[in-house]
C-alpha positions as CSV (number, residue, x, y, z in Angstrom):
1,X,-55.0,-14.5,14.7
2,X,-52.5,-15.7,17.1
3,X,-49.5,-13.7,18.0
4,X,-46.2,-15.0,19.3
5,X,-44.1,-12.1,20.5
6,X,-40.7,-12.3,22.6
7,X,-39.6,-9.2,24.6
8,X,-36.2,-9.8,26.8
9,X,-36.0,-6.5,28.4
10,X,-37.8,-4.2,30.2
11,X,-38.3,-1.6,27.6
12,X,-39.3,-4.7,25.0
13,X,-41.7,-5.4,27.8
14,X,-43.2,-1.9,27.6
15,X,-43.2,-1.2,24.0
16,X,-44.6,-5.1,23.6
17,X,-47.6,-4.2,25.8
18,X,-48.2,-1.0,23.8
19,X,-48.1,-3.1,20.7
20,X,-50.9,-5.8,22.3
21,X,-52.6,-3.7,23.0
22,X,-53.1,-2.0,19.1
23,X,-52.8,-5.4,17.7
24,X,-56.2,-6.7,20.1
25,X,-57.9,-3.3,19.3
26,X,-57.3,-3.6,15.4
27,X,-57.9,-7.7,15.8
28,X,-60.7,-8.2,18.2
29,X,-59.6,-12.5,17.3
30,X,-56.7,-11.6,18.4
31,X,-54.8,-14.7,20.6
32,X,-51.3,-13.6,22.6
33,X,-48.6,-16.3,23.8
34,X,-45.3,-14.0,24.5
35,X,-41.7,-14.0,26.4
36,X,-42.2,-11.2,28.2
37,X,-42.8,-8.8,31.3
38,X,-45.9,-7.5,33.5
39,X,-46.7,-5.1,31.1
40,X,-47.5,-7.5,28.5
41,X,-49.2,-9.7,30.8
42,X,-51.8,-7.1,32.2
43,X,-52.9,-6.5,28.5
44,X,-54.3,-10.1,27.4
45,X,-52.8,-13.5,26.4
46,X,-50.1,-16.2,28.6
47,X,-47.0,-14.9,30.0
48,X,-44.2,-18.4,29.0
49,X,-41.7,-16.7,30.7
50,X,-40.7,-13.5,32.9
51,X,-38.3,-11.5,30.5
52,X,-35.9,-12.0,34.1
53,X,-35.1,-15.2,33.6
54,X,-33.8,-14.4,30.2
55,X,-31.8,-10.8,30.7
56,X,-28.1,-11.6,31.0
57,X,-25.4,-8.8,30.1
58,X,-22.1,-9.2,29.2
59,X,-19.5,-12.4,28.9
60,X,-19.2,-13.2,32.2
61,X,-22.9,-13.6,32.9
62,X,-23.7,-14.9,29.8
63,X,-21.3,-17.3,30.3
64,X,-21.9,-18.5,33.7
65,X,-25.6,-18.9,32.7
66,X,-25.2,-20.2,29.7
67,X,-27.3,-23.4,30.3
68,X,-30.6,-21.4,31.9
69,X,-29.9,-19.5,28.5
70,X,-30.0,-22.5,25.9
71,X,-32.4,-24.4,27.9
72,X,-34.4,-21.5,27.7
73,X,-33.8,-21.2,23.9
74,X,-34.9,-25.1,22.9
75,X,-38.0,-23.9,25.2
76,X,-39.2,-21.4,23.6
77,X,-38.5,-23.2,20.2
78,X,-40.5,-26.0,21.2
79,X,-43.7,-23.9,22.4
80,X,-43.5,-22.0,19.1
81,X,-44.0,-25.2,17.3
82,X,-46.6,-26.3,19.2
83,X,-48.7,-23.7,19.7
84,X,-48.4,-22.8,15.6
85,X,-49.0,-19.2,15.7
86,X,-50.0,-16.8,12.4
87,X,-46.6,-15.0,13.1
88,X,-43.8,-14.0,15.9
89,X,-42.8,-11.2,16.6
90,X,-39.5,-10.3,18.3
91,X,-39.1,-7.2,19.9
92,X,-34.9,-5.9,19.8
93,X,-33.1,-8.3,22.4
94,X,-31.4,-9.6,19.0
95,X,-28.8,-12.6,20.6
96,X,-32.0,-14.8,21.5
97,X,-34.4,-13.3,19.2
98,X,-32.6,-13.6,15.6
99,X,-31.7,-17.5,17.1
100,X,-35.4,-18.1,17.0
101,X,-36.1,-16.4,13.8
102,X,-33.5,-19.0,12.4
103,X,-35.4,-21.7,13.5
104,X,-39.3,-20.8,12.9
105,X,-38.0,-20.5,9.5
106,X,-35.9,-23.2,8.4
107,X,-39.2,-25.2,10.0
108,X,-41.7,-22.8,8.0
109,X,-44.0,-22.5,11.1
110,X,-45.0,-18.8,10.5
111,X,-44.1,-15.9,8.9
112,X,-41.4,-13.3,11.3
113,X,-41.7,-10.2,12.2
114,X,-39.3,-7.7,14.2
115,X,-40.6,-4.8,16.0
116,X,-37.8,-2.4,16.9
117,X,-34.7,-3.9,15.2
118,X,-31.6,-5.0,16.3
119,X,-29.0,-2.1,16.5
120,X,-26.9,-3.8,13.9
121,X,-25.2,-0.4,12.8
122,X,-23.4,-0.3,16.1
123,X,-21.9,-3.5,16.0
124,X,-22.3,-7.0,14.7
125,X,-23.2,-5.7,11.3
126,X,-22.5,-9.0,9.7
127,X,-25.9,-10.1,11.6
128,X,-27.9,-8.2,8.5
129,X,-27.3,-12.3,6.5
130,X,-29.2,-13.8,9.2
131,X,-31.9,-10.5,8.9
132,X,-32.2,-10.9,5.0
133,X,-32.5,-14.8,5.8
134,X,-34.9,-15.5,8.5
135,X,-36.8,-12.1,8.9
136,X,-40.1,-11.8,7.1
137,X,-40.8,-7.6,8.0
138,X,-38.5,-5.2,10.3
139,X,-40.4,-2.1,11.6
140,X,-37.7,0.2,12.5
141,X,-37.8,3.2,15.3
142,X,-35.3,5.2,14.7
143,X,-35.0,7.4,11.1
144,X,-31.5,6.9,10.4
145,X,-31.8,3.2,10.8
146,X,-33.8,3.5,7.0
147,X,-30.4,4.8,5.3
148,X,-28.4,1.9,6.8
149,X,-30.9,-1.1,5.7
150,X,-32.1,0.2,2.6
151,X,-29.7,2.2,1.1
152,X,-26.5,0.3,2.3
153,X,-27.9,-3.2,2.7
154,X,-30.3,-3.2,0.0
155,X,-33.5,-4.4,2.4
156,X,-36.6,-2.7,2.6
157,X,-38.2,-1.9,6.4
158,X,-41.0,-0.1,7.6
159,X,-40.5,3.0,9.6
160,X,-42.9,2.9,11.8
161,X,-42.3,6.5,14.3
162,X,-40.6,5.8,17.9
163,X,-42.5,4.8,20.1
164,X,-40.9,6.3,23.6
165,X,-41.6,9.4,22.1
166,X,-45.5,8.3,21.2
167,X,-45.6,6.4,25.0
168,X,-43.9,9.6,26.7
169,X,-46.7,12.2,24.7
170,X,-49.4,9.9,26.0
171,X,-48.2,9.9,29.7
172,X,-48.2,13.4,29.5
173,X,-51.2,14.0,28.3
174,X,-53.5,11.9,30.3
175,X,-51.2,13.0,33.8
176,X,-50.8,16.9,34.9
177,X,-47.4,17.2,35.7
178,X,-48.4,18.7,38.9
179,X,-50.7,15.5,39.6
180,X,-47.8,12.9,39.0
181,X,-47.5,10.4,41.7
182,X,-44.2,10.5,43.7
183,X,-44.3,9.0,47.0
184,X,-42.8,12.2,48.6
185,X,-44.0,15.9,47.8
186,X,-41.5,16.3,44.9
187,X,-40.7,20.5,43.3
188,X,-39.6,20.5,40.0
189,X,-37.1,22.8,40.5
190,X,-35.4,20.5,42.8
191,X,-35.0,17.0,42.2
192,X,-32.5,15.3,40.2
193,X,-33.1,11.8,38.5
194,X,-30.8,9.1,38.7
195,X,-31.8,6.4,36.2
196,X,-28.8,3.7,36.7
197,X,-29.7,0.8,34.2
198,X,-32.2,-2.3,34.2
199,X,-29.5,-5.3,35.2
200,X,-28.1,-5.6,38.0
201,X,-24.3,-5.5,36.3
202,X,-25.2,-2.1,35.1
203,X,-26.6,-0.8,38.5
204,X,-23.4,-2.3,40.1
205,X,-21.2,-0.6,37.6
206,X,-22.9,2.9,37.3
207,X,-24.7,3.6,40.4
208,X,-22.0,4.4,43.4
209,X,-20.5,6.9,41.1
210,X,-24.0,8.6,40.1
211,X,-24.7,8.7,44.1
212,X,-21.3,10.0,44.5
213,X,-21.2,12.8,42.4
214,X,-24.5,14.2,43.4
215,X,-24.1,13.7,47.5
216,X,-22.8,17.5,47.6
217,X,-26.4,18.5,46.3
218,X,-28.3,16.5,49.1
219,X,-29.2,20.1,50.8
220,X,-30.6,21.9,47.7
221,X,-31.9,18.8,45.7
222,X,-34.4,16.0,45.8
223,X,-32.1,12.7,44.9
224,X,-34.4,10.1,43.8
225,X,-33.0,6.9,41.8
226,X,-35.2,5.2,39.4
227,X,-36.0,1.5,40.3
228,X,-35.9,-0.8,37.5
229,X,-39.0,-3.5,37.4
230,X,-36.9,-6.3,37.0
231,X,-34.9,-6.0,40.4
232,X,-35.8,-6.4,43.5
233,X,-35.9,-3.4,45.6
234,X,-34.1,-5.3,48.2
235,X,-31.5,-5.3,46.0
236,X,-30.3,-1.6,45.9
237,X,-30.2,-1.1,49.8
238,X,-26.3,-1.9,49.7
239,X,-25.9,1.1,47.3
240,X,-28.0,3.6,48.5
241,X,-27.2,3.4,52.7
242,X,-25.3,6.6,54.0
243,X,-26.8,8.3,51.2
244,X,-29.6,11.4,50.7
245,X,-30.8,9.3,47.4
246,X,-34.3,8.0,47.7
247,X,-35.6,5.1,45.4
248,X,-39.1,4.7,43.9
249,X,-40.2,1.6,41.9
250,X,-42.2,1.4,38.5
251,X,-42.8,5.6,38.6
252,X,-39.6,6.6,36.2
253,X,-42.0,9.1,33.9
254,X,-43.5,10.5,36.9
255,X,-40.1,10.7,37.9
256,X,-38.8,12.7,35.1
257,X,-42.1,14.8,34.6
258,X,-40.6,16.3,38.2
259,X,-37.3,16.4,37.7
260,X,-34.8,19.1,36.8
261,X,-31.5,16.9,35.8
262,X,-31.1,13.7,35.5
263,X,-27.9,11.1,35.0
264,X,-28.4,8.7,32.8
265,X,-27.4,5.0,32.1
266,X,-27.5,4.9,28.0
267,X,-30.0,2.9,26.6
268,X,-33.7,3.9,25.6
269,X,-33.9,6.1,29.0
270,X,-31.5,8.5,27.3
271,X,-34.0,8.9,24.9
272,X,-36.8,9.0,27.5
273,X,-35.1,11.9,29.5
274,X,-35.1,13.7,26.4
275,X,-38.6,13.2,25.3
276,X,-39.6,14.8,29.0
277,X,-36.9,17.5,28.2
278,X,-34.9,16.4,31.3
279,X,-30.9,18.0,30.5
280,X,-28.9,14.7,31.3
281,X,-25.2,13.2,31.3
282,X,-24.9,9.9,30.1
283,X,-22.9,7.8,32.3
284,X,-21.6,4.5,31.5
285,X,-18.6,2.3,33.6
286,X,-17.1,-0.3,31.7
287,X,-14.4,-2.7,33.2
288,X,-10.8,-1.9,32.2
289,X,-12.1,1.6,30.8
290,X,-8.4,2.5,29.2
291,X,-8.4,-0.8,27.1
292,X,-12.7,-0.5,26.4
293,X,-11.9,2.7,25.3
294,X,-9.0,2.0,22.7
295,X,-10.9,-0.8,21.6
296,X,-14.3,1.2,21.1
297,X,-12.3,2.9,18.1
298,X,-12.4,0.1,16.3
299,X,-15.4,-2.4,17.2
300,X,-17.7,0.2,17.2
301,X,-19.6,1.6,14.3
302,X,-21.2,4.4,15.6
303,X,-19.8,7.5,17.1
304,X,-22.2,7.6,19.9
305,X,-23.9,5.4,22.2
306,X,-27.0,7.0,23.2
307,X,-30.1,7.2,21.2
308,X,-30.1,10.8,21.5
309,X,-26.8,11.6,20.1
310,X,-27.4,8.8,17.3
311,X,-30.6,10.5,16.3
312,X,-29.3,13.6,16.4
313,X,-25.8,12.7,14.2
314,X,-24.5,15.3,16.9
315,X,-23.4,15.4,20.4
316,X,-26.6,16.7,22.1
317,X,-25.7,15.3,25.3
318,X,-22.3,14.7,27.1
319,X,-21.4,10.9,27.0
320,X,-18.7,10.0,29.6
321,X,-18.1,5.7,28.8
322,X,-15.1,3.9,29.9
323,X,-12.5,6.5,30.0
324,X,-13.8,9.1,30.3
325,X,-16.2,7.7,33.2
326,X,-15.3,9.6,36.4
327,X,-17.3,10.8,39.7
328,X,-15.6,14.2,39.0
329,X,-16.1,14.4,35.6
330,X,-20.0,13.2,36.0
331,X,-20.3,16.3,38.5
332,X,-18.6,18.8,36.8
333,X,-21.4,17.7,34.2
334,X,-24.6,17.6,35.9
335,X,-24.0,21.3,37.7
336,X,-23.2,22.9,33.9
337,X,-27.2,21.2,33.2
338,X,-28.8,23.0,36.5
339,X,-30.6,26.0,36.4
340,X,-27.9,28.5,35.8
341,X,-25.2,26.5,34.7
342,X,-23.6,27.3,31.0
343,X,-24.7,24.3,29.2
344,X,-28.7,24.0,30.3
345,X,-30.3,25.8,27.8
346,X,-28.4,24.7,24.9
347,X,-29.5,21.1,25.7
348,X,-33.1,22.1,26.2
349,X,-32.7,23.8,22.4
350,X,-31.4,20.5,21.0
351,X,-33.6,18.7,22.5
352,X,-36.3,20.3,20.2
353,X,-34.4,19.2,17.0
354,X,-35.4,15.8,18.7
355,X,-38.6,15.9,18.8
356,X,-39.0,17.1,15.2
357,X,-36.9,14.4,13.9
358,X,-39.1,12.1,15.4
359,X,-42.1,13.3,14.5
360,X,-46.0,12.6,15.4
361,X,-46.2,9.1,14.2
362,X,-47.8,7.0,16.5
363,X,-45.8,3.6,16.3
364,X,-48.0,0.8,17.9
365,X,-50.9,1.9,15.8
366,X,-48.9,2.0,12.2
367,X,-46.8,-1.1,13.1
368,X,-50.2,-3.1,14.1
369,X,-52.0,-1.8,11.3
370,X,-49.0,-2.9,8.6
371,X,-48.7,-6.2,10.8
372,X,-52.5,-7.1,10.4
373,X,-52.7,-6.3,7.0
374,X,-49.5,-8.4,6.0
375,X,-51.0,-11.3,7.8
376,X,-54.0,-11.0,6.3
C-alpha cells in the first residue's frame, strides 16, 4: 500500500519514523511519500519536504511567513492528488495537518488517519467539527485524551499506548547507560540537562534564563544543552559564549540517561525527562508574561501545560510559564530537585505513577497493526 504521512516537527519526525518503520515490517508492499524529517527519511520512502521549512511558532512568524506557509499547503495538496495514496496519515502539527485533511476529503482521494492527535482539549476545542468531518481514525497517546473524545464529544479513537514512553524503554534497553555516547566523559551524578525547545523562538525565549540560573553550578556540575535537529548549531553560539554550558547535537536520550536534573522547555521532552526519571522544572517565557498570564485563565482549558502534569491530573513537576517565569525562581527550583534537596525524591515517586498510567503498550506496533487492518 502507499502511505502519505505529514510530520511538522521534530518529535512528529521521530515518532513518524517509528511508525515507518512498523507499518514496512507489517506491509512488506509498503510505499512511503511523507512531510517530514531525517528520521523518516533514513527508514524508506521520498522525503517532499524537510519538516524546517514548515515549523513556524507563534503570530509573528506565522505571519511574516505566511506565504512559504500557503504555498507550502497548495503543495502538498497537489502531490497528495497526484500521487493517490491508500491513506494519509498526519502526525499532531494540527494548523497544517487538519487543512489537508479538509481537502483529501471533500476530493475523496483516500481515507485519513491521525496518529497522535491534535491537543484540542487545551485550546481550540471547537476544531473537534473539522475532526468528526474530515478524519477517518484518530489513534490517541495520551489516556485521558479517551474521556474527552469519547465521552464528551461523542467520537470513538483508538488508544494506541505513548510512544515516548515505548521509544525511551527501547533506547534503554539496547544502550547501558554507562555505554551512552556523550562527547565528553559525562558522571551521572553531575550533569544537568538543559533541553530549551526545538524553534528557534522558543530557544531565544527560554534559553539565557536556563544558562543563567544554572551558571552558579558550573564548578560542581556538568552543563550540557540539548541541540535540537532542526537548528543549526551555529545558531546557539550567541547564547552559550561566557558560559560553562556545553552543547551536543542529536544525543538528547543519551543526554538524559547521564543526567541528574534537567530544565525543561514544555512540550513532549517533559514527558521524555520523565520517562528517563530525570527530576525537572518546566520553564516556559512568554512575551508580556503579566497579560499571558491573566489571559491563560481563560483561553486555556487545561490546568497544566506539560504532558506530565496533564497525565498525571496533578502537579508532578513545577511549571513556571509567563509570570511566574524568572531566573531566580527557575534556580530556587532546580537546587530543591538535586541530590539532597527537599523536593527530589518526591518527583522521582511521581514519576512512577507515570509510568503505570502509561503502561506497556507498544504504540507503533498497535497503531500499524489497526492502520493495516482498516486499510485492508
Amino acid at each position: 500500500m502507499k502511505y502519505y504521512l505529514i510530520a511538522g516537527e521534530a518529535s512528529g519526525d521521530l515518532h513518524a519514523s517509528h511508525l515507518m518503520r512498523e507499518l514496512l515490517r507489517q506491509d512488506s508492499d509498503a510505499e512511503f511519500r511523507f512531510f517530514g524529517g531525517d528520521m523518516m527519511t533514513s527508514v524508506a520512502g521520498t522525503r517532499v519536504k524537510h519538516y524546517r521549512e514548515l515549523a513556524y511558532m507563534g503570530f509573528i512568524p506565522v505571519l511574516l511567513h505566511l506565504r512559504t506557509i500557503l504555498h507550502n499547503m497548495h503543495f502538498c495538496k497537489q502531490d497528495i492528488a497526484q500521487w493517490k495514496p491508500d491513506v494519509v496519515i498526519l502526525v499532531d502539527y494540527p494548523g497544517f495537518n487538519l487543512d489537508i485533511a479538509r481537502y483529501v476529503k471533500s476530493h475523496a482521494i483516500c481515507p485519513v488517519y491521525y496518529y497522535i492527535s491534535p491537543k484540542i482539549w487545551a485550546w481550540k476545542e471547537h476544531r473537534i467539527k473539522n475532526i468528526k468531518r474530515d478524519v477517518d481514525e484518530l489513534f490517541s497517546i495520551l489516556p485521558f485524551e479517551v474521556d474527552f473524545f469519547e465521552k464528551k464529544h461523542h467520537y470513538p479513537i483508538h488508544y494506541v499506548g505513548n510512544p515516548t514512553a515505548s521509544e525511551v524503554r527501547q533506547f534503554l534497553g539496547e544502550n547501558c547507560v554507562s555505554e551512552s555516547r556523550l562527547p565528553f566523559e559525562g558522571d551521572r551524578r553531575r550533569l544537568i540537562a538543559l533541553l530549551a525547545g526545538s524553534r528557534k523562538q522558543e530557544i531565544q525565549e527560554n534559553l539565557p534564563a536556563m544558562i543563567e540560573a544554572t551558571r552558579h553550578l558550573a564548578g560542581q556540575y556538568d552543563l550540557v544543552l540539548a541541540g535540537a535537529p532542526s537548528i543549526d548549531p551555529a545558531y546557539y553560539e550567541r547564547f552559550l559564549k561566557d558560559s560553562e554550558v556545553r552543547l551536543v547535537v542529536n544525543e538528547t536520550y543519551p543526554l538524559l540517561a547521564k543526567a541528574t536534573a534537567a530544565l525543561v522547555t514544555s512540550g513532549t521532552a517533559t514527558l521524555e525527562t520523565c520517562m528517563f526519571r530525570v527530576p525537572q522544572v518546566v520553564c516556559y517565557k512568554t512575551p508580556m508574561p503579566h497579560l499571558f498570564g491573566f489571559l491563560r485563565k481563560f483561553f486555556l482549558k487545561v490546568p497544566y501545560v506539560s504532558l506530565v502534569n496533564l497525565i498525571a491530573n496533578r502537579e508532578v513537576v513545577k511549571e513556571l510559564v509567563a509570570n511566574t517565569f524568572s531566573v531566580e525562581a527557575i534556580r530556587q527550583e532546580l537546587e530543591a530537585l538535586l541530590p539532597g534537596g527537599g523536593k527530589r525524591e518526591e518527583m522521582l515517586a511521581d514519576y512512577e505513577d507515570i509510568h503505570r498510567l502509561l503502561g506497556e503498550s507498544d504504540a507503533p506496533v498497535k497503531a500499524a497493526t489497526i492502520m493495516i487492518e482498516k486499510l485492508k
